[in-house]
PATOR-795456 format. One record per residue (C-alpha): x, y, z. Coordinates in steps of 0.25 Angstrom, whole numbers, padded with zeros to 4 digits, always signed. Layout:
<sites>
XYZ ...
</sites>
This chain:
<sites>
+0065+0187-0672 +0065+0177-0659 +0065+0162-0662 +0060+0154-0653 +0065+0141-0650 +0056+0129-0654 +0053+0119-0646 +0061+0108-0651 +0073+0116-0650 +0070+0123-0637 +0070+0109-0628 +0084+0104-0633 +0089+0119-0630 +0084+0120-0616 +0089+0106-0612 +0102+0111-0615 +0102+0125-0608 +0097+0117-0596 +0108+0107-0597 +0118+0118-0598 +0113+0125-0585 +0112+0113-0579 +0128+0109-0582 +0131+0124-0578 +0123+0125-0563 +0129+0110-0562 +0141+0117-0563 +0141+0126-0552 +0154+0128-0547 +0151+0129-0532 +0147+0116-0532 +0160+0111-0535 +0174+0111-0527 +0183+0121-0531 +0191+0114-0540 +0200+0115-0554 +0189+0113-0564 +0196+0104-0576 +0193+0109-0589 +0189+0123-0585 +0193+0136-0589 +0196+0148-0581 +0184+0157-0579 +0175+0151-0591 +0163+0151-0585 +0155+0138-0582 +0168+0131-0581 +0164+0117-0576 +0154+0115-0586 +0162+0120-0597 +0173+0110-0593 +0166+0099-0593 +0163+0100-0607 +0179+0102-0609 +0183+0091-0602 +0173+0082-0606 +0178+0085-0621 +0193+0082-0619 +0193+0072-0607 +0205+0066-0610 +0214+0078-0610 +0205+0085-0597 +0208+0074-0590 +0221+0071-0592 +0223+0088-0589 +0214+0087-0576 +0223+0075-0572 +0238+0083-0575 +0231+0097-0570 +0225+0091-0555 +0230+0078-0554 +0232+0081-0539 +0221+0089-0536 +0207+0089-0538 +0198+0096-0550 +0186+0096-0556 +0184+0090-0569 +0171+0094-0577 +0164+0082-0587 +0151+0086-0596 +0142+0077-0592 +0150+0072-0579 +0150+0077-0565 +0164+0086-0560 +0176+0075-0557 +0184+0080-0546 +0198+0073-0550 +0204+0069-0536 +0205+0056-0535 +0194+0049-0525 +0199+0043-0513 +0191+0032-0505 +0178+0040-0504 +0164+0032-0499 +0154+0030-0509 +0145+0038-0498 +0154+0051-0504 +0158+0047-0520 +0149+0037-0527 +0154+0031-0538 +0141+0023-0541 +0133+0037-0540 +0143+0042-0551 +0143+0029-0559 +0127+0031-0557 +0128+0045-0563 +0137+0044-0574 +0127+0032-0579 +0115+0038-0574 +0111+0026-0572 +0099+0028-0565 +0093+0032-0579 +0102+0022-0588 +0102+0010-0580 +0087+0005-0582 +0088-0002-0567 +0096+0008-0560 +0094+0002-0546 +0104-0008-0553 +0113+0001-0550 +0110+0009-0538 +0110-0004-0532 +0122-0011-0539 +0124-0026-0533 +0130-0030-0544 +0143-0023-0540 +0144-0033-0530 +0142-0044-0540 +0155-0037-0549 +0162-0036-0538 +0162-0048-0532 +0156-0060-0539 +0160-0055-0553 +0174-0052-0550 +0174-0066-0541 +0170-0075-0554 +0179-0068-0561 +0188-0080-0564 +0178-0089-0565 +0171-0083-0576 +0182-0082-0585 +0179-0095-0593 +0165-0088-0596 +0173-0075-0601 +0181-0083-0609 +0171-0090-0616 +0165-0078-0619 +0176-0072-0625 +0180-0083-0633 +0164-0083-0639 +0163-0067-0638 +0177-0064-0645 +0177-0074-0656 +0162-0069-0661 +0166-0054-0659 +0181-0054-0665 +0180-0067-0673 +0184-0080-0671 +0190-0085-0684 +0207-0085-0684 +0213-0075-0695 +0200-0067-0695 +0200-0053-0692 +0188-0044-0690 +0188-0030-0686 +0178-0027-0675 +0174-0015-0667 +0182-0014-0654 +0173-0009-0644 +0160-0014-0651 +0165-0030-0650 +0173-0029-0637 +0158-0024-0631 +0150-0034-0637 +0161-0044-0631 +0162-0039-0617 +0148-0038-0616 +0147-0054-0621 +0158-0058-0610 +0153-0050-0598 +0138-0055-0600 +0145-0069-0601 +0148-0064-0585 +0136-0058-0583 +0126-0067-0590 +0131-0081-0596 +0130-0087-0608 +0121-0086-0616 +0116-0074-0614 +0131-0066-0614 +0130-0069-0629 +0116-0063-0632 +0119-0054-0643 +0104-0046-0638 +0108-0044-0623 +0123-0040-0627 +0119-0030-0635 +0110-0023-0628 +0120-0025-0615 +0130-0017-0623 +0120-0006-0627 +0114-0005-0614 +0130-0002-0608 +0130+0008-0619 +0116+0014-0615 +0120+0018-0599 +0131+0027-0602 +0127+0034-0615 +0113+0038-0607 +0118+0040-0594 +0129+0050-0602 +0117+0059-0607 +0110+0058-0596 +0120+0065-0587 +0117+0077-0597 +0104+0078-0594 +0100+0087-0582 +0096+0075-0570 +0083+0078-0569 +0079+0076-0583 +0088+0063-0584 +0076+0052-0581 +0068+0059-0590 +0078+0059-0601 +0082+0045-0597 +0070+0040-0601 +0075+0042-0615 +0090+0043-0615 +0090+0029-0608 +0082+0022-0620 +0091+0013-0623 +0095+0009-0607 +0080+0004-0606 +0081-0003-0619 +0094-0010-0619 +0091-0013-0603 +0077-0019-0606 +0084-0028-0618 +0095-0033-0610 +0086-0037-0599 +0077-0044-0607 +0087-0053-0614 +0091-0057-0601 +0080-0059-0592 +0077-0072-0597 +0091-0076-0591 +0089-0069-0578 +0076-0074-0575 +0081-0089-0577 +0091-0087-0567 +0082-0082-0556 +0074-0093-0558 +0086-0103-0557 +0092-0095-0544 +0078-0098-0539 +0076-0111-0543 +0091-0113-0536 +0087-0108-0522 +0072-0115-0524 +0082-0129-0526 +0096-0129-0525 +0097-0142-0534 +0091-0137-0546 +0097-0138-0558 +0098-0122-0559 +0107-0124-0548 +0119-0128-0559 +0115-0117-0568 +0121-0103-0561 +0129-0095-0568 +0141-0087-0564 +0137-0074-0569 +0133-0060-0565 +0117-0061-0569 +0118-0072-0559 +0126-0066-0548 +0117-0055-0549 +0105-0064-0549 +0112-0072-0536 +0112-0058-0530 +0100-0052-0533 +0093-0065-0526 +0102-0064-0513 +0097-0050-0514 +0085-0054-0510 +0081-0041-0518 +0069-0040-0529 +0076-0030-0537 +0089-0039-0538 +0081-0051-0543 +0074-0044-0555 +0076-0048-0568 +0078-0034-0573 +0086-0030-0562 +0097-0043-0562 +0096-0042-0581 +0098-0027-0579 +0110-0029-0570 +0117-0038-0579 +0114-0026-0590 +0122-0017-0580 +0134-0026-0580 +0133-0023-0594 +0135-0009-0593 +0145-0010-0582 +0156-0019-0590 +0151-0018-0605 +0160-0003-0607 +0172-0005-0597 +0176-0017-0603 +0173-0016-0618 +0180-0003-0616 +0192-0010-0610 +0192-0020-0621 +0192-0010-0633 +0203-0002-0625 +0212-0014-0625 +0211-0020-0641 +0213-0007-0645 +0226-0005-0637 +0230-0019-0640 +0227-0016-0654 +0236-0001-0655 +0246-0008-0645 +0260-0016-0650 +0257-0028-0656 +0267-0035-0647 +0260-0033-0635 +0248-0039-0639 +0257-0052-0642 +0260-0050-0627 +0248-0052-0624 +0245-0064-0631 +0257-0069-0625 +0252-0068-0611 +0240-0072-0612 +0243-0084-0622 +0254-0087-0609 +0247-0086-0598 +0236-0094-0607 +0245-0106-0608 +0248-0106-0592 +0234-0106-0590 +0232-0118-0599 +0224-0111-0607 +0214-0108-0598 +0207-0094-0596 +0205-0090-0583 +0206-0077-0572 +0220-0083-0567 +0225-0082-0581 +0221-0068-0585 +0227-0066-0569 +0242-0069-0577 +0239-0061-0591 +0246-0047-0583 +0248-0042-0597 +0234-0044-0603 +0229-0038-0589 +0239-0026-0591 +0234-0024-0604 +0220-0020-0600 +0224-0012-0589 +0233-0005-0598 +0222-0003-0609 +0212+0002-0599 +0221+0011-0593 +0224+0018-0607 +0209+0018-0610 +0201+0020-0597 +0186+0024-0601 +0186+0034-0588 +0193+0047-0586 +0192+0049-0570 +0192+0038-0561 +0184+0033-0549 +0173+0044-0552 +0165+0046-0539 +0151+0055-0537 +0151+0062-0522 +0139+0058-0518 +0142+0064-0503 +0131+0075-0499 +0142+0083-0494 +0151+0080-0506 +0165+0075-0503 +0180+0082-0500 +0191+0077-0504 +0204+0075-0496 +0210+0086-0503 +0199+0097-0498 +0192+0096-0511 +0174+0094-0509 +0166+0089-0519 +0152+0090-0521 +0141+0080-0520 +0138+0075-0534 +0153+0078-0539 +0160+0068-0545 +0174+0064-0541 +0185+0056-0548 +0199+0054-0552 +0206+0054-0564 +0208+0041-0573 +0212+0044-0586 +0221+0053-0583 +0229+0044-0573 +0230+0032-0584 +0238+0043-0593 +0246+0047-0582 +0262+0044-0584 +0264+0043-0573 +0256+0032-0568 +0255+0026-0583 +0269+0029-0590 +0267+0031-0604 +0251+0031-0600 +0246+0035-0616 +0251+0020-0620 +0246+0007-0620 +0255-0003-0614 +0247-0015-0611 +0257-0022-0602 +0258-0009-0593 +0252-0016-0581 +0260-0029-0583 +0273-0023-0582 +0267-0017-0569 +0262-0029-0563 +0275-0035-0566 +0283-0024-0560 +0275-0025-0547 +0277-0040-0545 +0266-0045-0551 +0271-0053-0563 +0264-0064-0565 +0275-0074-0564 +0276-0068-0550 +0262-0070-0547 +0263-0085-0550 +0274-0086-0540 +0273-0091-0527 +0280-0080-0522 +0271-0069-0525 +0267-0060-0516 +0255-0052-0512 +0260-0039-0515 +0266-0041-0530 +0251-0048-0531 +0245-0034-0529 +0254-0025-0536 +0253-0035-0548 +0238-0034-0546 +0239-0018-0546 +0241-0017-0560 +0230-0027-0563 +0220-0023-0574 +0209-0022-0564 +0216-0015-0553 +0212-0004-0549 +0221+0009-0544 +0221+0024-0543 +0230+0024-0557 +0221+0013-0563 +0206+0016-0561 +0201+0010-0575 +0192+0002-0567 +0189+0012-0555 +0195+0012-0543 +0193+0008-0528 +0181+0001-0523 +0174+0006-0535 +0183+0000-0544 +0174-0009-0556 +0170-0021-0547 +0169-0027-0562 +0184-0024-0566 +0190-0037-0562 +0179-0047-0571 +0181-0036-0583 +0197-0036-0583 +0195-0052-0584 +0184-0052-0594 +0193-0042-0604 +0205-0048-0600 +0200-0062-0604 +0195-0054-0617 +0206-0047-0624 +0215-0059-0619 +0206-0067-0629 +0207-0059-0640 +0223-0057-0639 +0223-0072-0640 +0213-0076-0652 +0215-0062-0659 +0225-0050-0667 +0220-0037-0664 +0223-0028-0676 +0235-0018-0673 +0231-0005-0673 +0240+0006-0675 +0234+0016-0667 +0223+0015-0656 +0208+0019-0659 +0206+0032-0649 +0196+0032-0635 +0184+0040-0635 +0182+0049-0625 +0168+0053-0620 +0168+0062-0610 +0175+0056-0596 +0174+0042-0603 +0187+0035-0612 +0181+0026-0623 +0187+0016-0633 +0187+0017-0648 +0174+0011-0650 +0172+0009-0664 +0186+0007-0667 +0191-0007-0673 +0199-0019-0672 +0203-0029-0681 +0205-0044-0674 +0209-0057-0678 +0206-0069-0673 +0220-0077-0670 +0222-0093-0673 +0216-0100-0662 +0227-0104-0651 
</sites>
């Protein structure tokens, strides 16, 4: 006796027969070079999409395989849900052939999850990261500090000899979002419990959606955006609203600034990005920039952008710091405690400038627990494709990248790379010349200035790509290793982190490394000094 399907059933199983014809014709080997495919075994038929899954369920040991099996040569390495990474490492090709903003853009799908998306198909706020962010820098860190002081103490507790066990990831979030929107928006509104909140679930919301939306055969993705991206539109739409009020008072003190220079708005403009973005939407001259929506929903993206990075790199440190001898944690308080004292007490860029152990400490911890498994990850956007100086031609629509993860656990660029050693990049610095005695001396030269600085957290190298590399590098890297830096040097100072025998394990979730979210600390406030 046949039975027919009903309809209820029927729908669910012919979306995923159409997915999996989909993956399978997307797979067409010809349109690929003819490459070693990672994760692939011989003559199993549909082998790219069957690796996919493979690697995408075992990244860590994949990748760590690719890298020992092909290190000098160039493979293809499958992902579920991901484009095929070519591992060879990128050379200095024009955006014009490999885009790392079309990637980014696809990885996000941020023309569905981003509820302005020209915001970032037109993305001058690079320029405002780049330059006037990383510029100001030191002239914000007595805003930063401030805010650390209030943040910290509400979050961690501010009584001496109390201990309270908190949630790493969960407060380090709530506390970077609270110190970055001081930057991005000023007091009071950087404390607004409301705008916070829905800040941090809107950083959630893009990559969650624009992760099941790459599942979703593209011509169906608007309409099945219209329902995954729920919570974008709602979160968006929140944010927005709590700070419009804010916006539309500054536009009308610029304009009340160009209408009559003496007014008394002219002694009331704020160092911070909303009115960066506000000084450059009206040089602009353009009516989309000046918007309410469009300057509020920028100030969201900024959100997005540092929210993750950082409280990821924040909750990678305590822990290590927390699993690490207790001695070197003492080493640290030291430094910062000394170079305190010289400074009179005074927290400043050219202070953090001298804590070389502090720096070495995050670059260390960051190394160890880099959220990205393949590095500088490029989308050939050339109608013809690209070749490679090796002979090797890729596609149009390929993605191309190198290794990351793989290279921060290689002994021979990191001996004993599997351990934490948080003065790692101290000792280096101090090797090269850069010692910090010899920086103060007047007989310091140029080039111990720049090997000292090569080992800096946020430098940049083809063996330290944490923060990307070359002229994509994160234009934001240089204000976020200041604000964390300030951060933890805070919390070594005013509290004891409980000891923990061993460290909480990372997550890994497909390509992506993440911290031990729901994993606890206990921490106690310190005797004022």
């Amino acid at each position: 006796m046949t039975t027919l399907l009903r309809p209820a059933v029927l729908g669910p199983v012919l979306a995923v027969i159409s997915y999996v014809l989909y993956q399978i014709l997307r797979s067409s080997r010809a349109k690929l070079p003819d490459l070693p495919i990672v994760g692939a075994k011989p003559g199993e038929w549909f082998p790219l999409q069957r690796a996919r899954w493979r690697n995408a369920s075992n990244m860590q040991d994949t990748a760590q395989q690719a890298y020992r099996q092909y290190r000098h040569q160039a493979c293809i390495f499958p992902v579920a849900g991901d484009y095929d990474y070519e591992l060879q490492w990128l050379l200095d090709q024009p955006d014009s052939s490999v885009s790392m903003h079309q990637r980014t853009k696809d990885i996000l799908q941020t023309d569905h999850t981003v509820m302005e998306p020209e915001l970032v198909n037109n993305p001058v706020h690079h320029a405002l990261v780049k330059g006037v962010m990383t510029r100001e820098t030191g002239n914000l860190v007595p805003e930063l500090f401030d805010e650390i002081q209030h943040g910290v103490g509400e979050l961690y507790g501010s009584v001496p000899g109390v201990t309270k066990e908190i949630t790493v990831y969960t407060a380090v979030q709530q506390l970077v979002c609270q110190i970055t929107n001081r930057v991005f928006v000023g007091l009071p509104l950087c404390r607004n419990k409301e705008l916070l909140k829905n800040g941090i679930a809107y950083a959630m919301d893009v990559p969650i959606t624009g992760n099941m939306l790459k599942f979703v055969w593209e011509p169906l993705r608007p309409l099945a955006a219209l329902v995954l991206t729920l919570p974008n539109r709602i979160h968006t739409n929140r944010f927005v609203k709590l700070l419009r009020p804010e916006v539309e008072r500054r536009i009308a003190n610029y304009d009340a600034r160009q209408a009559d220079p003496e007014t008394k708005a002219a002694d009331e403009v704020p160092n911070d990005f909303l009115q960066w973005s506000l000084n450059q939407a009206k040089a602009s001259g353009d009516p989309y920039l000046n918007r309410v929506y469009s300057l509020a929903s920028r100030v969201l993206l900024l959100n997005f952008a540092s929210i993750h990075t950082s409280s990821f790199a924040m909750t990678h440190v305590l822990f290590d710091l927390a699993a690490t001898a207790p001695a070197h944690v003492e080493e640290l308080r030291h430094e910062i405690k000394t170079v305190l004292a010289k400074h009179d007490g005074v927290w400043d860029k050219r202070m953090l400038q001298k804590m070389l152990k502090l720096d070495s400490t995050m670059r260390e911890s960051q190394r160890l627990n880099s959220m990205v498994t393949f590095a500088t990850s490029r989308l050939v956007v050339h109608p013809e494709g690209i070749t490679t100086p090796s002979g090797v031609h890729i596609p149009p629509g390929a993605v191309v990248g190198g290794p990351s993860y793989p290279v921060f656990h290689d002994e021979a660029i990191y001996p004993d790379p599997y351990s934490f050693k948080p003065f790692r990049f101290a000792e280096k610095r101090q090797q090269e010349g850069g010692a910090d005695e010899k920086r103060d001396s007047t007989t310091t030269t140029t080039t111990s200035y720049v090997q000292c600085a090569r080992q800096a957290w946020a430098t940049t190298s083809p063996e330290f790509v944490a923060f990307g590399h070359g002229r994509h590098a994160c234009p934001g890297r240089f204000f976020a290793s200041t604000e964390l830096k300030l951060v933890l040097a805070y919390v070594l100072l005013h509290y004891d982190i409980e000891h923990l025998e061993q460290r909480p394990s990372n997550t890994w979730f497909s390509t992506s490394r993440l911290p031990p979210m729901k994993a606890t600390l206990k921490m106690t406030r310190r005797p004022d000094i």
